[in-house]
Biopython code that builds the backbone (N, CA, C, O; Angstrom):
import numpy as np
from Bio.PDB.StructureBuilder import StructureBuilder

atoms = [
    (1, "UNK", "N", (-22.067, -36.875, 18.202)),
    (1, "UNK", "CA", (-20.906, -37.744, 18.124)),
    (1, "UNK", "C", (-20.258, -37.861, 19.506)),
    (1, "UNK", "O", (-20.457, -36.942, 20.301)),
    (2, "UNK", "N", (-19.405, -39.035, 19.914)),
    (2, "UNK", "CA", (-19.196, -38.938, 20.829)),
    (2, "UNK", "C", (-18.004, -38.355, 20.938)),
    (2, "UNK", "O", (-17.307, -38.291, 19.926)),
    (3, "UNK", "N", (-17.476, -37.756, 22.310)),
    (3, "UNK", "CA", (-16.706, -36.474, 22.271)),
    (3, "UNK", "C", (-15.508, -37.350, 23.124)),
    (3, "UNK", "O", (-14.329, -37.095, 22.879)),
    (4, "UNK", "N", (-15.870, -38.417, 24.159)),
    (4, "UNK", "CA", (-15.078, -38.793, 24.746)),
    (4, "UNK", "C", (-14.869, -40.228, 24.116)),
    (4, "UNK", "O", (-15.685, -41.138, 24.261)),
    (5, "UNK", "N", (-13.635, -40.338, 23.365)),
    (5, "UNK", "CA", (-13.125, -41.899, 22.910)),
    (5, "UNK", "C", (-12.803, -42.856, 23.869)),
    (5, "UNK", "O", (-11.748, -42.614, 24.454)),
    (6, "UNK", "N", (-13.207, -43.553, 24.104)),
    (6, "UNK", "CA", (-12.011, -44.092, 24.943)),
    (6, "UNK", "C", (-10.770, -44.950, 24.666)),
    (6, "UNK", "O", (-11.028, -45.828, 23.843)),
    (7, "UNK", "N", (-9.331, -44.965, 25.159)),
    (7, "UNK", "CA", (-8.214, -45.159, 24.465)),
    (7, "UNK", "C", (-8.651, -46.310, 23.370)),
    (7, "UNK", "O", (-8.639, -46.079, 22.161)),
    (8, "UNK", "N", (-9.069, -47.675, 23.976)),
    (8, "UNK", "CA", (-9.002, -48.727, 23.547)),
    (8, "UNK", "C", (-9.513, -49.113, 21.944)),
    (8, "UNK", "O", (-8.993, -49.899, 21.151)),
    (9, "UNK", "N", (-10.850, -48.170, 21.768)),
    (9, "UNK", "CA", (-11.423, -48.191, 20.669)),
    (9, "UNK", "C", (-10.728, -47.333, 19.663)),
    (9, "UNK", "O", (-10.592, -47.584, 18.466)),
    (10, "UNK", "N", (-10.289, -46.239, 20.349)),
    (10, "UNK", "CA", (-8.999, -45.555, 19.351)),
    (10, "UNK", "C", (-8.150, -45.951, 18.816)),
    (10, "UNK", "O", (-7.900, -45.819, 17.617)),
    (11, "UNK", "N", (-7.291, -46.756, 19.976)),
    (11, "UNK", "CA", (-5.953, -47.653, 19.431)),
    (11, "UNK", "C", (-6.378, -48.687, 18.386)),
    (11, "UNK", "O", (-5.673, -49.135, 17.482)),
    (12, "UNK", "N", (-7.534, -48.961, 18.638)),
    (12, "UNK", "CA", (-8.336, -50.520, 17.881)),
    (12, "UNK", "C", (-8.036, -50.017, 16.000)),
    (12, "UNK", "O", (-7.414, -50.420, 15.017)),
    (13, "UNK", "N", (-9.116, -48.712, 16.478)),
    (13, "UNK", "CA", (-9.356, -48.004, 14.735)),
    (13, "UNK", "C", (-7.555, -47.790, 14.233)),
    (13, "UNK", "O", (-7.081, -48.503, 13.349)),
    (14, "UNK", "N", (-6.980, -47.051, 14.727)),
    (14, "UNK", "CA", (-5.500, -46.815, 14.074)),
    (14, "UNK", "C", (-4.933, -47.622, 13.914)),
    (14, "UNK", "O", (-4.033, -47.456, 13.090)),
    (15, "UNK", "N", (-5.055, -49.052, 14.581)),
    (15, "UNK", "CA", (-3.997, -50.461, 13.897)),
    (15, "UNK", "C", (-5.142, -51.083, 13.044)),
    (15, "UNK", "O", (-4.678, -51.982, 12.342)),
    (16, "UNK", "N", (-6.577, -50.898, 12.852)),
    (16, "UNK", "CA", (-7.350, -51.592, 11.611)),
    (16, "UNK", "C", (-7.271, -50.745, 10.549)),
    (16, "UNK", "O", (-7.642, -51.344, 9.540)),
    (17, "UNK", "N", (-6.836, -49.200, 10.236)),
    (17, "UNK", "CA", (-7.767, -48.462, 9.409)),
    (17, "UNK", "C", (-6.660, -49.071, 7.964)),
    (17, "UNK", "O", (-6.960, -49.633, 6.911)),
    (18, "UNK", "N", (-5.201, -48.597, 8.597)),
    (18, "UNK", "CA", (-4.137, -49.422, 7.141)),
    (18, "UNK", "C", (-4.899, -50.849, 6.057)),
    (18, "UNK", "O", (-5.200, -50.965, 4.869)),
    (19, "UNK", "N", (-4.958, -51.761, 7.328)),
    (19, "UNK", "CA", (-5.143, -52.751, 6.670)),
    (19, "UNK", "C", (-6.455, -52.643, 5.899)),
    (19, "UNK", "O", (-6.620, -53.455, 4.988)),
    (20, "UNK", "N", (-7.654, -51.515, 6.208)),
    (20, "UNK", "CA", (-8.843, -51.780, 5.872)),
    (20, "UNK", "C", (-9.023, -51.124, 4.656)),
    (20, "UNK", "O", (-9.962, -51.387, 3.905)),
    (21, "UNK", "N", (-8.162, -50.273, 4.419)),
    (21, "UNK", "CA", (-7.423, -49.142, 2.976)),
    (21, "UNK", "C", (-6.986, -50.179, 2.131)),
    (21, "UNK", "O", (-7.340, -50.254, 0.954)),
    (22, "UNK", "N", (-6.002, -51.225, 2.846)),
    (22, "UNK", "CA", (-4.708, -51.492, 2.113)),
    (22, "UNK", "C", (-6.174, -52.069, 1.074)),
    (22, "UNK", "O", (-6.475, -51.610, -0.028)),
    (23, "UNK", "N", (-6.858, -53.114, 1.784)),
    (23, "UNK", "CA", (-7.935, -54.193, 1.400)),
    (23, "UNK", "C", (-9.006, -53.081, 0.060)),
    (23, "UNK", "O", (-9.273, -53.261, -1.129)),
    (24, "UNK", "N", (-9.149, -52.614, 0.480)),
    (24, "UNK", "CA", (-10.186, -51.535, -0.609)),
    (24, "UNK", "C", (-9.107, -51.461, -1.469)),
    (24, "UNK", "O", (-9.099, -52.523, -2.090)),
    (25, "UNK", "N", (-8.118, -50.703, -1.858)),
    (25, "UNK", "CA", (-7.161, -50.282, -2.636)),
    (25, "UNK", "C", (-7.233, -51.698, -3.632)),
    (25, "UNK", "O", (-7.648, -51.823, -4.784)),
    (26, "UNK", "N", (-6.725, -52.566, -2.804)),
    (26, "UNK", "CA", (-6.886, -53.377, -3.658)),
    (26, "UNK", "C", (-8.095, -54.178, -4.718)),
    (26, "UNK", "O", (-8.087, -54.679, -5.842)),
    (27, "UNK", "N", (-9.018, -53.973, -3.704)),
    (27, "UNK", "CA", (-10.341, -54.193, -4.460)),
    (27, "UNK", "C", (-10.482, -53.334, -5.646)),
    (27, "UNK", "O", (-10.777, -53.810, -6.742)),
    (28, "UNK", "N", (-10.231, -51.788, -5.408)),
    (28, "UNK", "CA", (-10.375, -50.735, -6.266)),
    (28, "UNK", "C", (-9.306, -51.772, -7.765)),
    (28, "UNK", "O", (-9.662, -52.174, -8.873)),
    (29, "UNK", "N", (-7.683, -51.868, -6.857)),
    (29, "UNK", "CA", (-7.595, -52.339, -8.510)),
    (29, "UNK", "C", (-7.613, -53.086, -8.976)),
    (29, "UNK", "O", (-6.884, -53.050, -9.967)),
    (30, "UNK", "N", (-8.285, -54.219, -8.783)),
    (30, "UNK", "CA", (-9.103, -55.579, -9.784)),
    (30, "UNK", "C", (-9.996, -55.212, -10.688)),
    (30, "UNK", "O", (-10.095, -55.743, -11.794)),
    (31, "UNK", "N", (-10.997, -53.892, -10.099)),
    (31, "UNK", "CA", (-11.635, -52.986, -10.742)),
    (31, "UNK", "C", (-10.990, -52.231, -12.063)),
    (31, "UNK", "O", (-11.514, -52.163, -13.175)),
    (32, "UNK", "N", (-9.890, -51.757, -11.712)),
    (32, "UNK", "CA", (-9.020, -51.131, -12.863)),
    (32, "UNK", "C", (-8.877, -51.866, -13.720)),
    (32, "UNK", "O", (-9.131, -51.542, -14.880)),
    (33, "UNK", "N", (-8.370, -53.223, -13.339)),
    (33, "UNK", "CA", (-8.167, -54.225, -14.404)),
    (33, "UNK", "C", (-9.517, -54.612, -15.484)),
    (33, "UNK", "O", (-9.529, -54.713, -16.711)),
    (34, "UNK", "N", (-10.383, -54.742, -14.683)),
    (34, "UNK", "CA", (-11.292, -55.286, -15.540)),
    (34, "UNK", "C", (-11.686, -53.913, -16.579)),
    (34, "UNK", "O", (-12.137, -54.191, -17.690)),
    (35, "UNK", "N", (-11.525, -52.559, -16.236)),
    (35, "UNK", "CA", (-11.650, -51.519, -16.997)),
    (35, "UNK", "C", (-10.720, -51.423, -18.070)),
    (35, "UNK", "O", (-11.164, -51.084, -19.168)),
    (36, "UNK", "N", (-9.370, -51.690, -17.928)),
    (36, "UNK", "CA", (-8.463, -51.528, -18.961)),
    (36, "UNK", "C", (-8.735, -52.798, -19.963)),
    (36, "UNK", "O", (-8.699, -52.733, -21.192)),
    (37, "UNK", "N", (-9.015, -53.964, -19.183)),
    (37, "UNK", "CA", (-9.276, -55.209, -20.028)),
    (37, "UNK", "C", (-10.595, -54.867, -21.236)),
    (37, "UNK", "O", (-10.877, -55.540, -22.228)),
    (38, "UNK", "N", (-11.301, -53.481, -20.703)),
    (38, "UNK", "CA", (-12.476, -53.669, -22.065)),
    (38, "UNK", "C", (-11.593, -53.357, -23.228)),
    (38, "UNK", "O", (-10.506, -52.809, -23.412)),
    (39, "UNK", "N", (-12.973, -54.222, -24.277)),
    (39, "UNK", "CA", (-12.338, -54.147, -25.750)),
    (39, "UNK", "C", (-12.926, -52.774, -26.385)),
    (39, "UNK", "O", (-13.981, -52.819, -27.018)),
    (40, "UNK", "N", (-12.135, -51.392, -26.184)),
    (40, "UNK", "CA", (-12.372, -49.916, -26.162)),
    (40, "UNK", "C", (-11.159, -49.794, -26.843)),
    (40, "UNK", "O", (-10.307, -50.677, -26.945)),
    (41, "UNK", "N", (-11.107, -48.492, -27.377)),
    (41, "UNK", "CA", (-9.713, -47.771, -27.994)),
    (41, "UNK", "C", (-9.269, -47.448, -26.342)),
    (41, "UNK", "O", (-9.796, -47.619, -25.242)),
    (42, "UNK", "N", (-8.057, -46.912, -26.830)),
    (42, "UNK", "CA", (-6.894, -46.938, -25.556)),
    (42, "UNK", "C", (-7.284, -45.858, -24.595)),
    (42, "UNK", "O", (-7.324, -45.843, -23.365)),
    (43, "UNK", "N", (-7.642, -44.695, -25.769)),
    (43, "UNK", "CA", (-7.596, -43.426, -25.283)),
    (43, "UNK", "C", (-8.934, -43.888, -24.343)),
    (43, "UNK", "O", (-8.831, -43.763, -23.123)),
    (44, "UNK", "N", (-10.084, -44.379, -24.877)),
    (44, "UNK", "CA", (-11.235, -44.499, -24.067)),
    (44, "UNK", "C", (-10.993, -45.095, -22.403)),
    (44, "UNK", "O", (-11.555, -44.653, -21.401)),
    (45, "UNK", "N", (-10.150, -46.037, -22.457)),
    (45, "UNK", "CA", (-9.863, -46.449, -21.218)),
    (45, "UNK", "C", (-9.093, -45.708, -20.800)),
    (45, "UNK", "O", (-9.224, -45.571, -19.583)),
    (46, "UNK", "N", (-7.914, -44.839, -21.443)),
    (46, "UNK", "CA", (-7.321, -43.807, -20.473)),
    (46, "UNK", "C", (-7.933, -42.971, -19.678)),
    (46, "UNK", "O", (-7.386, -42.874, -18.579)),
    (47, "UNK", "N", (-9.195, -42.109, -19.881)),
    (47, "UNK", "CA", (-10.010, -41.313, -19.771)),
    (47, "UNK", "C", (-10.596, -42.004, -18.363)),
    (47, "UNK", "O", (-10.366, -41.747, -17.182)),
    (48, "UNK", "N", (-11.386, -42.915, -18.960)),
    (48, "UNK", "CA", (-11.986, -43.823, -18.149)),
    (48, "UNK", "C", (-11.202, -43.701, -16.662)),
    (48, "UNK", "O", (-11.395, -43.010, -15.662)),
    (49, "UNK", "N", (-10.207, -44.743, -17.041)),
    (49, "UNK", "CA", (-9.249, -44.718, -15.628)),
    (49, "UNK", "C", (-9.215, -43.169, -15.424)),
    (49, "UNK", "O", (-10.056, -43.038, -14.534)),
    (50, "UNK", "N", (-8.892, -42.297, -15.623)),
    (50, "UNK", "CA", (-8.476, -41.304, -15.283)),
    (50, "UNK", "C", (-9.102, -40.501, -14.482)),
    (50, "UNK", "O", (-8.734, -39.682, -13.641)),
    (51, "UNK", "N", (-10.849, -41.125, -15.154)),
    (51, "UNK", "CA", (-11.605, -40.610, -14.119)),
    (51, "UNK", "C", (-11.846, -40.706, -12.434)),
    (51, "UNK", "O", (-11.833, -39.939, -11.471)),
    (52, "UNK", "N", (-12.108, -42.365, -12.752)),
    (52, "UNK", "CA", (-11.841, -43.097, -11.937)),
    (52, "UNK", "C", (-11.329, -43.388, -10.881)),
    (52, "UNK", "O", (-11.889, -43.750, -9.846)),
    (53, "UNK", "N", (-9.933, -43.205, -11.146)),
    (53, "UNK", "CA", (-8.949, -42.291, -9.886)),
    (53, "UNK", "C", (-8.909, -40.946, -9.452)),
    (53, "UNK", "O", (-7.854, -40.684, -8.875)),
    (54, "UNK", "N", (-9.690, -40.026, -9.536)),
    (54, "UNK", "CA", (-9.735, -38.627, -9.489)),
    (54, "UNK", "C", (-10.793, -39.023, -8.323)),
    (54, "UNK", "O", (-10.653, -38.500, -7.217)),
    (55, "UNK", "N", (-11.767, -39.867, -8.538)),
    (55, "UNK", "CA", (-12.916, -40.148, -8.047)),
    (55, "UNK", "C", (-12.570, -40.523, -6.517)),
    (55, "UNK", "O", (-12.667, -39.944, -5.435)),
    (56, "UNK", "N", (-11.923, -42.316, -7.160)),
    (56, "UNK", "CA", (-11.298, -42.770, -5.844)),
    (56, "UNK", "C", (-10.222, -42.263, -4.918)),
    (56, "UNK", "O", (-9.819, -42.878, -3.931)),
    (57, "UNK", "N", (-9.857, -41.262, -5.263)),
    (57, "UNK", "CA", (-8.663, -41.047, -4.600)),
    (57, "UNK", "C", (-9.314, -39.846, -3.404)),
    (57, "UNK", "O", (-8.548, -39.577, -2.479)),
    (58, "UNK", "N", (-10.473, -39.254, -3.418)),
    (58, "UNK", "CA", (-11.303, -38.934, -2.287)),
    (58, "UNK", "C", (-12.009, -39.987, -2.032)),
    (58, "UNK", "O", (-13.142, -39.593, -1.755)),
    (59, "UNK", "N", (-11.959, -40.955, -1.985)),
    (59, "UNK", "CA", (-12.753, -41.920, -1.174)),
    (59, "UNK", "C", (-11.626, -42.516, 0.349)),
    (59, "UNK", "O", (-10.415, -42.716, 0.434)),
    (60, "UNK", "N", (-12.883, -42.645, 1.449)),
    (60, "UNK", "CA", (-12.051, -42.644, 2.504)),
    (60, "UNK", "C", (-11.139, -44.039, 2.708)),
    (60, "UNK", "O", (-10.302, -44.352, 3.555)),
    (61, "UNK", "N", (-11.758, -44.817, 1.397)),
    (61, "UNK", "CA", (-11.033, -46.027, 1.770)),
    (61, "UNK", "C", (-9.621, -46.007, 1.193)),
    (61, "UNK", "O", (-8.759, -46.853, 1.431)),
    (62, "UNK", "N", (-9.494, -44.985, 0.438)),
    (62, "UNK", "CA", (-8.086, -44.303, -0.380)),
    (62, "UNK", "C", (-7.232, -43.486, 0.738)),
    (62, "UNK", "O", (-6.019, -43.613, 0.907)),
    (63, "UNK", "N", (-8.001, -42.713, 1.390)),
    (63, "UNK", "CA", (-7.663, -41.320, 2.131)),
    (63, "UNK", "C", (-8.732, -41.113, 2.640)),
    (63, "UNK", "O", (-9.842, -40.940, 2.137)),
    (64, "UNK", "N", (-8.203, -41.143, 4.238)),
    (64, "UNK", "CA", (-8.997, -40.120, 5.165)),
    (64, "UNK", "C", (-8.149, -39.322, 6.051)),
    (64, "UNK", "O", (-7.190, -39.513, 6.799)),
    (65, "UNK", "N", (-8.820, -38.435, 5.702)),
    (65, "UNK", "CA", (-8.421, -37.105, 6.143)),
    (65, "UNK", "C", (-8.670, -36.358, 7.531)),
    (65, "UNK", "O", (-9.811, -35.972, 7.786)),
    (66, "UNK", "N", (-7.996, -36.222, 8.114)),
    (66, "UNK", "CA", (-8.350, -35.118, 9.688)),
    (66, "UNK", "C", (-8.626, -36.138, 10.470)),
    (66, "UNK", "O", (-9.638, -36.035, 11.163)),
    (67, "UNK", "N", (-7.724, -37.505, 10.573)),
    (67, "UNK", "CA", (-7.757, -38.360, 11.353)),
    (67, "UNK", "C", (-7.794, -37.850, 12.946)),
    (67, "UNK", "O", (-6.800, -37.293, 13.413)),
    (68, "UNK", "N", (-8.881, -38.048, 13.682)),
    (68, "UNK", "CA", (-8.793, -37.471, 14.714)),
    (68, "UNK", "C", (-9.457, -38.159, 15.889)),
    (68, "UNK", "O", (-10.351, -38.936, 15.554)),
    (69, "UNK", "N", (-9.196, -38.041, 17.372)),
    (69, "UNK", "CA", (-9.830, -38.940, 18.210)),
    (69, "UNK", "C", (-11.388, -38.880, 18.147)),
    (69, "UNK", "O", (-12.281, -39.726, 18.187)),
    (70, "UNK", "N", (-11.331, -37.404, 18.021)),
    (70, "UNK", "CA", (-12.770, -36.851, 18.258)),
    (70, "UNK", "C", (-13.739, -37.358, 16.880)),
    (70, "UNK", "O", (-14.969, -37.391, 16.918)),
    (71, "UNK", "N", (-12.871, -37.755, 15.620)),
    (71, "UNK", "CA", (-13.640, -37.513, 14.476)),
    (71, "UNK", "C", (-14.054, -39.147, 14.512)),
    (71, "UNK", "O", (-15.010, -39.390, 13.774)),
    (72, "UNK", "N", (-13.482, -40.375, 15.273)),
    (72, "UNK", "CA", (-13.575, -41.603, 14.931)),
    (72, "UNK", "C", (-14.991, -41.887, 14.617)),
    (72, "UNK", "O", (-15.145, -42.417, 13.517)),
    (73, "UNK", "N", (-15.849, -41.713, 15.164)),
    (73, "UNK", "CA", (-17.144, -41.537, 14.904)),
    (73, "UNK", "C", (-17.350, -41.614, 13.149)),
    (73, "UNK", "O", (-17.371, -42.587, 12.396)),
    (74, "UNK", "N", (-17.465, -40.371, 12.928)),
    (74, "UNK", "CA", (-17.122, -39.879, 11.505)),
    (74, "UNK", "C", (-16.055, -40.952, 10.629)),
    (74, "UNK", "O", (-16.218, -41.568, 9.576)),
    (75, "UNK", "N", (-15.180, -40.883, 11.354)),
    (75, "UNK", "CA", (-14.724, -42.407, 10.126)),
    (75, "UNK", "C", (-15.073, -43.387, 10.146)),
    (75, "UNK", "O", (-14.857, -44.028, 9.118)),
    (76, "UNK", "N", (-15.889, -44.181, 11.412)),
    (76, "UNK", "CA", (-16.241, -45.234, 11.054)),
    (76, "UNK", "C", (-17.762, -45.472, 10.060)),
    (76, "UNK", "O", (-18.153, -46.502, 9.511)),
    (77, "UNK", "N", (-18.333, -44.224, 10.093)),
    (77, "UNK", "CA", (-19.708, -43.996, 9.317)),
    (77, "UNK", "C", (-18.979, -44.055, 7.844)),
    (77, "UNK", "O", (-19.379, -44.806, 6.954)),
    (78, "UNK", "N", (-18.221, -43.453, 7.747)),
    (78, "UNK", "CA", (-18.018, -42.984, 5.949)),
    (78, "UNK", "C", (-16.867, -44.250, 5.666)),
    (78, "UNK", "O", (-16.281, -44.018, 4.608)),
    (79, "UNK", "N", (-16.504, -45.210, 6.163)),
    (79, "UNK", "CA", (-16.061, -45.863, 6.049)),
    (79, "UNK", "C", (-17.092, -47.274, 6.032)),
    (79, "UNK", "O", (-17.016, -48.339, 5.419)),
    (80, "UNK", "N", (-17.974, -46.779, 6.912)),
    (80, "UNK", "CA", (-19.355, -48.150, 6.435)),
    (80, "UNK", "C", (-19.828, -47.372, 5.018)),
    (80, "UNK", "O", (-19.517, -47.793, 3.904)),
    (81, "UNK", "N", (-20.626, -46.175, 5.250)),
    (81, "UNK", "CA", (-21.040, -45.592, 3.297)),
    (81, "UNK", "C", (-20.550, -45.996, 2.419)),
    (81, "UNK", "O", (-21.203, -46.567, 1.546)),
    (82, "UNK", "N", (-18.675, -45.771, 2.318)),
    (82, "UNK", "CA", (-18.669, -46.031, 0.969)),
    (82, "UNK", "C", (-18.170, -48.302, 0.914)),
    (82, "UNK", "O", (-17.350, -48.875, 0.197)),
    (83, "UNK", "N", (-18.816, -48.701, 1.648)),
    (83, "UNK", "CA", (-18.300, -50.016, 1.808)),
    (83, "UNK", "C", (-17.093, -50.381, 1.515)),
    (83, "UNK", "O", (-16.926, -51.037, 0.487)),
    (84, "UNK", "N", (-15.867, -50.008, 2.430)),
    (84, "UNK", "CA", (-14.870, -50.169, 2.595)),
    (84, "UNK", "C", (-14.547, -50.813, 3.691)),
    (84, "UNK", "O", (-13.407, -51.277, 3.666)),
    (85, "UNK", "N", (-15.258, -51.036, 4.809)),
    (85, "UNK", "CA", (-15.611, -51.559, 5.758)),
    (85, "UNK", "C", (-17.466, -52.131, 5.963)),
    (85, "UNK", "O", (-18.420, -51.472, 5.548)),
    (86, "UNK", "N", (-17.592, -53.697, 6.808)),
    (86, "UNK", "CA", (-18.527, -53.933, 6.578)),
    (86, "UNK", "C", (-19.283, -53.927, 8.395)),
    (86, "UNK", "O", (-18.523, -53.923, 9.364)),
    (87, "UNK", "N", (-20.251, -53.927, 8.503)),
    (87, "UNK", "CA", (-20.301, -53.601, 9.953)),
    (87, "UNK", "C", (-19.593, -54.890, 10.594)),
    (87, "UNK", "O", (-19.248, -54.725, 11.764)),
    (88, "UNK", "N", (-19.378, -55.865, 10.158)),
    (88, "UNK", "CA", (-18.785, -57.253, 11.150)),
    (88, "UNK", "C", (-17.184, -56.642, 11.342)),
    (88, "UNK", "O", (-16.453, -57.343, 12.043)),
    (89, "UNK", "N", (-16.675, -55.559, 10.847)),
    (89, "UNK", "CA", (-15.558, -55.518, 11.186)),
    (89, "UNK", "C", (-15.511, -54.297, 12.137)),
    (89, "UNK", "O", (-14.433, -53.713, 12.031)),
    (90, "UNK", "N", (-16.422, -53.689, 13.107)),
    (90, "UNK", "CA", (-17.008, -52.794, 14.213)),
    (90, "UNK", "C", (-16.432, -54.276, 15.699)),
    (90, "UNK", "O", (-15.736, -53.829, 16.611)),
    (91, "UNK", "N", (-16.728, -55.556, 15.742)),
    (91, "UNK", "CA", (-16.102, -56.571, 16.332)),
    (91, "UNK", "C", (-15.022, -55.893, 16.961)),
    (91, "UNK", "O", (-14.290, -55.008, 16.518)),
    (92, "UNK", "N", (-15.042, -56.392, 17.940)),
    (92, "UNK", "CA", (-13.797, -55.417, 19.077)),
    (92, "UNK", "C", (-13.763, -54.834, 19.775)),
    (92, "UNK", "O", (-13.334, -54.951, 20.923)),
    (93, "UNK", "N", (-14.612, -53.349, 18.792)),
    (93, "UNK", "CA", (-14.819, -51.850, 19.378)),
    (93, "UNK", "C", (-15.896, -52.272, 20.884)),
    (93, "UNK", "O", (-16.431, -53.281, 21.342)),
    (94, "UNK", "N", (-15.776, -50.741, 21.254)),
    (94, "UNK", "CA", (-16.819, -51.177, 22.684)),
    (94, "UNK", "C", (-18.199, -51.220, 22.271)),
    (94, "UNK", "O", (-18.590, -50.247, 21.625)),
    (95, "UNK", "N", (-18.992, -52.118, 22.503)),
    (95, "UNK", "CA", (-20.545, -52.321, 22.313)),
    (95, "UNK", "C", (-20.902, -50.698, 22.522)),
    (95, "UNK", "O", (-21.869, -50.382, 21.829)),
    (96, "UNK", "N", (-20.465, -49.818, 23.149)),
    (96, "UNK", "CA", (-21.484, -48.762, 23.418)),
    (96, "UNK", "C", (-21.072, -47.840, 22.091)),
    (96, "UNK", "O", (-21.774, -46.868, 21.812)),
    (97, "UNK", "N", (-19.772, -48.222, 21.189)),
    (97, "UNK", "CA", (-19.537, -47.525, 20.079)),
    (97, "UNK", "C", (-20.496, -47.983, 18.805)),
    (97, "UNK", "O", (-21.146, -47.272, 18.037)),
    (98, "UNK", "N", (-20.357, -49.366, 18.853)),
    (98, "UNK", "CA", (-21.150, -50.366, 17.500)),
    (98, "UNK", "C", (-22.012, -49.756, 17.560)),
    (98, "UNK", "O", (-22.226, -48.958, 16.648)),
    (99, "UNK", "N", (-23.034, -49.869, 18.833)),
    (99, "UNK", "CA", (-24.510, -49.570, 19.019)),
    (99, "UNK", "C", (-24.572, -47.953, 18.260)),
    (99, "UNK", "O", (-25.438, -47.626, 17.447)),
    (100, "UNK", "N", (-23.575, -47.165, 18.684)),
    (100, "UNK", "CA", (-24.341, -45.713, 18.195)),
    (100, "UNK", "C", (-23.910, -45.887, 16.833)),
    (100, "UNK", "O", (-24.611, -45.836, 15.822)),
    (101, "UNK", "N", (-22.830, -46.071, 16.914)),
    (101, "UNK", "CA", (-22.879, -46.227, 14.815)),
    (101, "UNK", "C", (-23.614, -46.803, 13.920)),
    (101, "UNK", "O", (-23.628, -46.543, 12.717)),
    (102, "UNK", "N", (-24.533, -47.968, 14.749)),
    (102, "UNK", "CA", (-25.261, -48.736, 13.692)),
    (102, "UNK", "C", (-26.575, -47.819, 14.044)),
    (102, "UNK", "O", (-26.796, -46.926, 13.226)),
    (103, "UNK", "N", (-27.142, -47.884, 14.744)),
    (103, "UNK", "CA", (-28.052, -46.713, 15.466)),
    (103, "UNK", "C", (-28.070, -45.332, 14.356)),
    (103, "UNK", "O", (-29.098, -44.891, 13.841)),
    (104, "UNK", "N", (-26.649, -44.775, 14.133)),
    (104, "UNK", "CA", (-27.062, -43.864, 13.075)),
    (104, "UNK", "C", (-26.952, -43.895, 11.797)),
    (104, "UNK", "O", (-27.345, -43.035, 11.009)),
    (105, "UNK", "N", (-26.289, -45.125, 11.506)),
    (105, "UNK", "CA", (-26.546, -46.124, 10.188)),
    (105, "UNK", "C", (-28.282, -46.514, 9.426)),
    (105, "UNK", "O", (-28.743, -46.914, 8.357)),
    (106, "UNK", "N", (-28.617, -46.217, 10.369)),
    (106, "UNK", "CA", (-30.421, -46.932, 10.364)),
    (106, "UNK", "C", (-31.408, -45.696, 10.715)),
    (106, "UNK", "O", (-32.556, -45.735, 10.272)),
    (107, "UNK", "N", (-30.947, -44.513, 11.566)),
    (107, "UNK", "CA", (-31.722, -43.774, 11.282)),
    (107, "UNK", "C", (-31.361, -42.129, 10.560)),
    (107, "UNK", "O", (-32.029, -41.095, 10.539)),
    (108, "UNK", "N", (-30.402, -42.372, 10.174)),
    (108, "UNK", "CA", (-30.076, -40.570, 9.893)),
    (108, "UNK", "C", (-29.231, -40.846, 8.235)),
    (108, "UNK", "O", (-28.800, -39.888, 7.595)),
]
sb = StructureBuilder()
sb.init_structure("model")
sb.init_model(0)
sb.init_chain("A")
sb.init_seg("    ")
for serial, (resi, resn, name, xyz) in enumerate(atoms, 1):
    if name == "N":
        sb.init_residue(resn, " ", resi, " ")
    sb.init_atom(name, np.array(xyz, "f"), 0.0, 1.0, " ", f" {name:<3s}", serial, name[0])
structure = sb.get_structure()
């Protein structure tokens, strides 16, 4: 991983990561909706949801954790995994960041 950030791609990730949460969150609850909308007893969809959010709520597009200069690396990978981010939104960052992230997107 790379050890040295440089400011620009840092500052980049901390004013995108809100909006890129806010955007999942919301995706997540259209999802909810269409879960509560099944024709199930109540309790079944309580459960359901219940799971659901136990689930999502460790997902990084919910929460990420140990936000760190050093870790950006690491969030932008688990933030492509769980598709909360898509690689067209890497745009910005420095070409020498895209390249290693997609680089270990494709082989590891």
């Amino acid at each position: 991983m790379l050890r040295d950030v440089n400011e620009k791609d840092w500052k980049l990730f901390r004013s995108k990561l809100p909006g890129w949460q806010e955007a999942y969150m919301e995706k997540v609850i259209e999802e909810y909706k269409i879960l509560l909308d099944r024709g199930e007893p109540a309790s079944g969809k309580f459960w359901a949801l219940d799971e659901r959010i136990r689930r999502d709520k460790r997902n990084p597009g919910v929460l990420l954790r140990d936000v760190r200069r050093t870790n950006l690396e690491t969030h932008l990978l688990q933030l492509l995994r769980y598709e909360v981010i898509r690689p067209d939104d890497l745009n910005g960052f420095s070409q020498e960041l895209r390249e290693r992230i997609m680089w270990i997107l494709e082989n590891v």
